[in-house]
N, C-alpha and C positions, 0 to 999 in steps of 0.2 A: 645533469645533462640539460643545454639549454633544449628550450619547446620549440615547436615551427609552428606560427600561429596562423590558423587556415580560416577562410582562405586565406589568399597569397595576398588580395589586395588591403588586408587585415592587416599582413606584416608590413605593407611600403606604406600603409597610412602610420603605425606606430614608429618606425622608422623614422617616416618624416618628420613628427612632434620631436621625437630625440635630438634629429639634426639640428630643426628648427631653434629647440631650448639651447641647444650647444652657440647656435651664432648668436642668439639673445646673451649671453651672458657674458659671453667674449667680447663683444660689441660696447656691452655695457662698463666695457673699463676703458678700452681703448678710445671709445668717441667723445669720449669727457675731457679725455688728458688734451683734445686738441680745443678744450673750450675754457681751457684757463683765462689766456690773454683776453677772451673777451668778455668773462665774465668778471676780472679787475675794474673795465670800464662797466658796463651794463651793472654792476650790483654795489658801484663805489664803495669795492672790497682791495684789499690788498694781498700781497703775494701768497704769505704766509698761513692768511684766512681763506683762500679760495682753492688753496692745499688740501683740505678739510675735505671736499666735494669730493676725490679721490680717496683720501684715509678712510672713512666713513665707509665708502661702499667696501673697502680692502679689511676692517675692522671687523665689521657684522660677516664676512663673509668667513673669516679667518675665525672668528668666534663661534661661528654655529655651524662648521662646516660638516668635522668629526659627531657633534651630536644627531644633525638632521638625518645622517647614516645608522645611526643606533634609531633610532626612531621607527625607521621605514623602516626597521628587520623587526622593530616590538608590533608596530601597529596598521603596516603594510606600504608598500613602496607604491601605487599607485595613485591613491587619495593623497598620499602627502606630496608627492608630485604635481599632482594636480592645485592642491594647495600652493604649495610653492610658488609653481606660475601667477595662481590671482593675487598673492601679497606680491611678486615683483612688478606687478602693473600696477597694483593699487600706488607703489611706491614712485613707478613710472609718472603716473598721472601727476602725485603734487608735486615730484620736481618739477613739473614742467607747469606749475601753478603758482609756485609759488616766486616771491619780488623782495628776498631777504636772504641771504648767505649762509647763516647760519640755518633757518630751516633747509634748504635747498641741502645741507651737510645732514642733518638729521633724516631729512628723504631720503637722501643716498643711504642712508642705514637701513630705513627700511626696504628698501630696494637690494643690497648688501644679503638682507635675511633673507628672501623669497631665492636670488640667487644662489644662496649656500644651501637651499634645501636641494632644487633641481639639480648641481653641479655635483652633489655629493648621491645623490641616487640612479641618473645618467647612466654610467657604465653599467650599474644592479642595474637598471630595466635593459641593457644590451642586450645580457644575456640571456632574461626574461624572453624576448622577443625574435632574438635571430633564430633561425635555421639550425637544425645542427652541423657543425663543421664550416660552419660563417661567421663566427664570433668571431676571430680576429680579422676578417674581413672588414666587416660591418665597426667592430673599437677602431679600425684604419682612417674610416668612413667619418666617425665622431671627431678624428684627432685631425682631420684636413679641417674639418668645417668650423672647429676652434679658432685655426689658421686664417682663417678666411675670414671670419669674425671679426677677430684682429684687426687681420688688415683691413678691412671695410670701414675701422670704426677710422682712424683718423681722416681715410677719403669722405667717409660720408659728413661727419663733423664738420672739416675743413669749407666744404659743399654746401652745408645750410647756414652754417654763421656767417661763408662769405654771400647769400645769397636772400635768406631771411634768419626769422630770429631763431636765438641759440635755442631757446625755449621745444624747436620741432625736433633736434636731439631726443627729448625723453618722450615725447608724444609719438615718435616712429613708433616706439616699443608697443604702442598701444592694438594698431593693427596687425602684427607680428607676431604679439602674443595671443592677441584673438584665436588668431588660425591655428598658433599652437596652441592654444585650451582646448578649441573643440577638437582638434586630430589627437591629441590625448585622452577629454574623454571617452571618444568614439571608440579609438585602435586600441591602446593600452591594456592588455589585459586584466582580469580581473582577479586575479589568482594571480601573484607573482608567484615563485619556488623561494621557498626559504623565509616566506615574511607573513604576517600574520598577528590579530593581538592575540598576546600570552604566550607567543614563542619563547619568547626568553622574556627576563625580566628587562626594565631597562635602566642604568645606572644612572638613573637622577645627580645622584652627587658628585659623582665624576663628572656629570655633562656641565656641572655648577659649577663647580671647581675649575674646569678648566677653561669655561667660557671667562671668567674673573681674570685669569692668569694672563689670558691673552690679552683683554682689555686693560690689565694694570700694565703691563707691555708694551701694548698701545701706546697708549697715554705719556707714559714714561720717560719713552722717545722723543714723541712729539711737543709737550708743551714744554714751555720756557718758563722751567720750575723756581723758583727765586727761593736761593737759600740751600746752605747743602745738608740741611737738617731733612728737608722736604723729600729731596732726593734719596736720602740714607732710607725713611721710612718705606716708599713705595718701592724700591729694592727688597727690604726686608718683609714686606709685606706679600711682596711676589714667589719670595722664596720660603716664607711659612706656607703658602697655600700651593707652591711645588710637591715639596716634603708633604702636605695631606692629601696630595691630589697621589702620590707614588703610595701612601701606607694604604686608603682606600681601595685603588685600584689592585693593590697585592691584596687585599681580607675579601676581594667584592667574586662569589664564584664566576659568573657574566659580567669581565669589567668593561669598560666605555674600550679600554686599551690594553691590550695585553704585553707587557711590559718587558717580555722575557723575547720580544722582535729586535730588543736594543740590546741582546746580547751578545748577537753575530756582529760581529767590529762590520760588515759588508751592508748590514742595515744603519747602523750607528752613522758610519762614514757616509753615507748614501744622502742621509736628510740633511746632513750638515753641507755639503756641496752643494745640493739644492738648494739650501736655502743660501749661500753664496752666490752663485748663480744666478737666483731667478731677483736678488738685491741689486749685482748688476745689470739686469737686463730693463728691470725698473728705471731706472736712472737717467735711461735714453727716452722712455716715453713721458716725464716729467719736467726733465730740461730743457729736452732736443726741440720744443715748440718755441721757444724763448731764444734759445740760439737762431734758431731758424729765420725769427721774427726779427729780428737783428741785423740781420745776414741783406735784409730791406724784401724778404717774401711777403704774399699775403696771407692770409689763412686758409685759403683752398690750396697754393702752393704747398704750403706747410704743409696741409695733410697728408698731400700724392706722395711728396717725399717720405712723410714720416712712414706710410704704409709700405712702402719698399722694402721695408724690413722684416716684419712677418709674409709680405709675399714670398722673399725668399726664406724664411722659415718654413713656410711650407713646402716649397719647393723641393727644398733640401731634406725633409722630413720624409718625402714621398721617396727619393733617390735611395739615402741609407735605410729605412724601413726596409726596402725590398731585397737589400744584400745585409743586412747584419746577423750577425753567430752570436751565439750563447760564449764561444769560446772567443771572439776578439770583441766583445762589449765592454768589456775592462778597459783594453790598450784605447778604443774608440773614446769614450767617453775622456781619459784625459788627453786625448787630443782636443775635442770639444771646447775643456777649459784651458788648451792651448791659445784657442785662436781668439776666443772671449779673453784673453788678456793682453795678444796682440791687438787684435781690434780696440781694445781702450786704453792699451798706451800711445795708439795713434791718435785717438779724440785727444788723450791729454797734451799732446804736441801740435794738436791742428793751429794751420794761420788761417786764417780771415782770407787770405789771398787765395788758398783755394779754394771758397768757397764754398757753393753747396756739394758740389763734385767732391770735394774730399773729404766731405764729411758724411755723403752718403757711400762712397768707398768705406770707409772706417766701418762705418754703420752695418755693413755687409759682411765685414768680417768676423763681425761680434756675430749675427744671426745666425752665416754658417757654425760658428761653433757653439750659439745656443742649438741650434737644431740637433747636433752631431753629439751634444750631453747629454739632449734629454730624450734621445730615442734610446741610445746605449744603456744609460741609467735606468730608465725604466726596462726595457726588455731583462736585461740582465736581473733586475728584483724579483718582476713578477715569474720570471724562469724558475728562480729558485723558491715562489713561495707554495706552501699546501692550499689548496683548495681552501681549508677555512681558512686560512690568514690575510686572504688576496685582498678581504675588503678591506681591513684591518691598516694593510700594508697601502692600498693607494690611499688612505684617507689620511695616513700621516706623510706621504707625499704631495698631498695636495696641501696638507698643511703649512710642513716646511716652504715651500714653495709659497705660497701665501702669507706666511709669516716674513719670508727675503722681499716679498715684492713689498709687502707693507713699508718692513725696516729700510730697504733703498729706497722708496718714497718720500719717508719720512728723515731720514741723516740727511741725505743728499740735495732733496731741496733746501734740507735747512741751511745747509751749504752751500748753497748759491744765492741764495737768501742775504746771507751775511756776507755777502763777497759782494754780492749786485747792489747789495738796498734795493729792491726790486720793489721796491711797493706801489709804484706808481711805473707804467708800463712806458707811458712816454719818455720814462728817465733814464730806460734801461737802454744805454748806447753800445756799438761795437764792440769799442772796449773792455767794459765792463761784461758783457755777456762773455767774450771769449776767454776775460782771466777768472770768471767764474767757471768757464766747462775744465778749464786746465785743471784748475785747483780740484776739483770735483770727480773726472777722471786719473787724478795723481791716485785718489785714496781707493777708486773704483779698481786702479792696477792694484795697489798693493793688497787690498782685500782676496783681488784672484790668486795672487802671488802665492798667498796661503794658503788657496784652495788646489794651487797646484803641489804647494809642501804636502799636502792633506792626499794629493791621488799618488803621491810618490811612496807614503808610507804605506799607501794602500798597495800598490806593487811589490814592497818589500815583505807584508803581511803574505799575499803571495804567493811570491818565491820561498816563502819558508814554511807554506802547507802543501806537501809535495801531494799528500794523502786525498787531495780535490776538494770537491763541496761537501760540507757538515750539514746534515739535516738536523732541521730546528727541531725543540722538541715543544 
């Protein structure tokens, strides 16, 4: 049972640090993507290298996400939180210090970690802190202000690169995180439930194991491996240390992951659409600045528009939140990756001649049905999960999720990349940007396409369990 942490103005100061850690993080992916284009000129980098700036914080984040949660239940969700925050400022400060590309990638890493500790303990301190009988009030409260995050970062980016330098991007963080350090240490309580050192043990090797898998993953994607020798190896290597990462976590009493969540086809199918999903929805915040910038915007232009889209994420979030069932979260959710496939068969058709108008149209219809997937999808898991599995279960949805936004990050630029020769910003005309989004939204549809094959058989799974929900065991 969550605590009610007295006084009351104990609970709206811990509250606040929550909200506050939630827009820093969200912020911190979003306000970057709109400082590509100018970080090609300002760091005489090119397309493919200024890429990095993005993967880096998407890599460390996706690497340490599920460990920084086993952590904070060995050795307390407080202090590590707190922790958390000072490494994503420490991170904060040298991107915005430093006058090299590739360090500026390597900051973003450590910025990457500090953010996968607080995003992974977050929802644990909710319930640390609310009321009782206000915890999903208050997760409501966390899941706008992501939203808001979001959409802030590409207006706020847009706003200081067109106004001063890119550099005041990661320097914002600086006073922001302040005020959330001290409203954390101050409100936070001291005692979380459930965490502590020597509660349980914590699975070092799984957390090794799997931090490795993701980064040879990483990497795999991303570089432009020479040679299909090279390739064969790092495949083979990711799935020897798959296979030890499943035999340890089955021998480990307290594994990192408990394995036996991926036996219900309804958790299985669940991560896999996600990470579908959250690959397309990546695509649009990677590209859509380069299009944009095409189209003859500025970069403050660029942003308002690019923000459009998580504003109606949210919007839309707030709408179905308040009317969705346990029992049509199913039918809901592949509507969701209905409209995410309508909406990027129409980017892959856009002309030039409707300009920004049709492609923030398009852009709108992907949002509504990201919104409409990931409220459905989630409410419907966490319905069905135990108490102890809850954290379990959102840590490998943040995964998946994180692992689609990586992997659409990384395909899909590289695929505009090689359509554009983008490496020089001035080069990138009409043209070329617009048969780059084509080509780029052809494979964004037919990746959904499957993800709709994938909610159809989930329908059909179904229909043929007349006997209702299976409790896990």
């Amino acid at each position: 049972m969550a605590n009610s942490v007295e006084p009351l103005s104990e609970y709206h100061g811990a509250l606040a640090a929550l909200l506050l850690s939630t827009f820093l993080t969200s912020l911190a992916i979003s306000s970057v993507n709109i400082l590509l284009p100018a970080l090609v000129s300002s760091l005489d980098a090119n397309y493919a290298q200024v890429q990095w700036v993005v993967l880096a914080y998407m890599i460390a984040l996706s690497s340490f996400l599920v460990i920084a949660g086993g952590l904070g239940d060995t050795y307390g969700r407080r202090p590590l939180f707190i922790a958390g925050l000072g490494i994503f400022m420490v991170g904060s400060a040298l991107c915005g210090m430093t006058e090299n590309i590739g360090m500026l990638s390597a900051y973003r890493g450590v910025q990457g970690i500090g953010a996968a500790i607080v995003v992974s303990l977050n929802l644990a301190l909710v319930r640390d802190v609310a009321p009782t009988g206000h915890t999903g009030r208050v997760m409501g409260w966390v899941g706008g202000m992501s939203a808001v995050g979001t959409a802030a970062g590409p207006v706020l980016g847009g706003l200081i690169t067109g106004f001063a330098d890119w550099r005041w991007v990661f320097w914002l963080n600086l006073p922001l995180g302040a005020l959330t350090l001290l409203l954390a240490v101050r409100y936070l309580p001291r005692a979380s439930q459930g965490a502590g050192k020597g509660s349980k043990p914590f699975d070092l090797m799984g957390a090794a194991l799997l931090a490795m898998i993701v980064l040879i993953y990483s990497f795999g994607i991303k570089l432009k491996l020479e040679g299909a020798l090279l390739r064969f190896f790092m495949a083979g290597l990711a799935l020897v240390l798959l296979v030890a990462f499943v035999l340890v976590e089955r021998a480990k009493p307290s594994p990192l992951l408990h394995l036996s969540l991926l036996h219900d086809y309804r958790y299985g199918l669940s991560y896999l659409i996600q990470f579908i999903v959250a690959s397309a929805v990546m695509t649009a915040l990677v590209i859509g600045p380069f299009y944009l910038i095409s189209l003859g915007l500025n970069l403050s232009m660029t942003g308002l528009v690019m923000g459009c889209s998580p504003v109606c994420v949210m919007i839309t979030s707030s709408l179905i939140g308040r009317r969705v069932k346990q029992e049509t979260c199913s039918n809901m959710a592949s509507i969701g990756v209905l409209f995410l496939f309508f909406g990027s068969l129409g980017l892959a058709h856009l002309s030039a001649a409707t300009g920004v108008i049709g492609y923030i149209a398009c852009l709108m219809v992907t949002a509504i049905g990201y919104a409409i997937f990931t409220v459905a999808n989630n409410t419907q898991l966490m319905a069905r999960a135990a108490p102890e599995q809850r954290g379990q279960i959102s840590g490998l949805l943040n995964l998946s999720r994180n692992l689609g936004m990586l992997t659409g990050a990384a395909l899909m630029s590289a695929l505009f990349d090689s359509v554009t020769n983008a490496s020089a910003l001035s080069a990138l005309t009409l043209q070329l940007a617009e048969t780059g989004l084509h080509r780029v939204y052809v494979c964004v549809s037919v990746v959904l396409c499957f993800g709709l094959v994938v909610r159809g058989y989930w329908h059909f799974r179904e229909y043929r369990e007349k006997d209702g929900i299976r409790t896990l065991t």
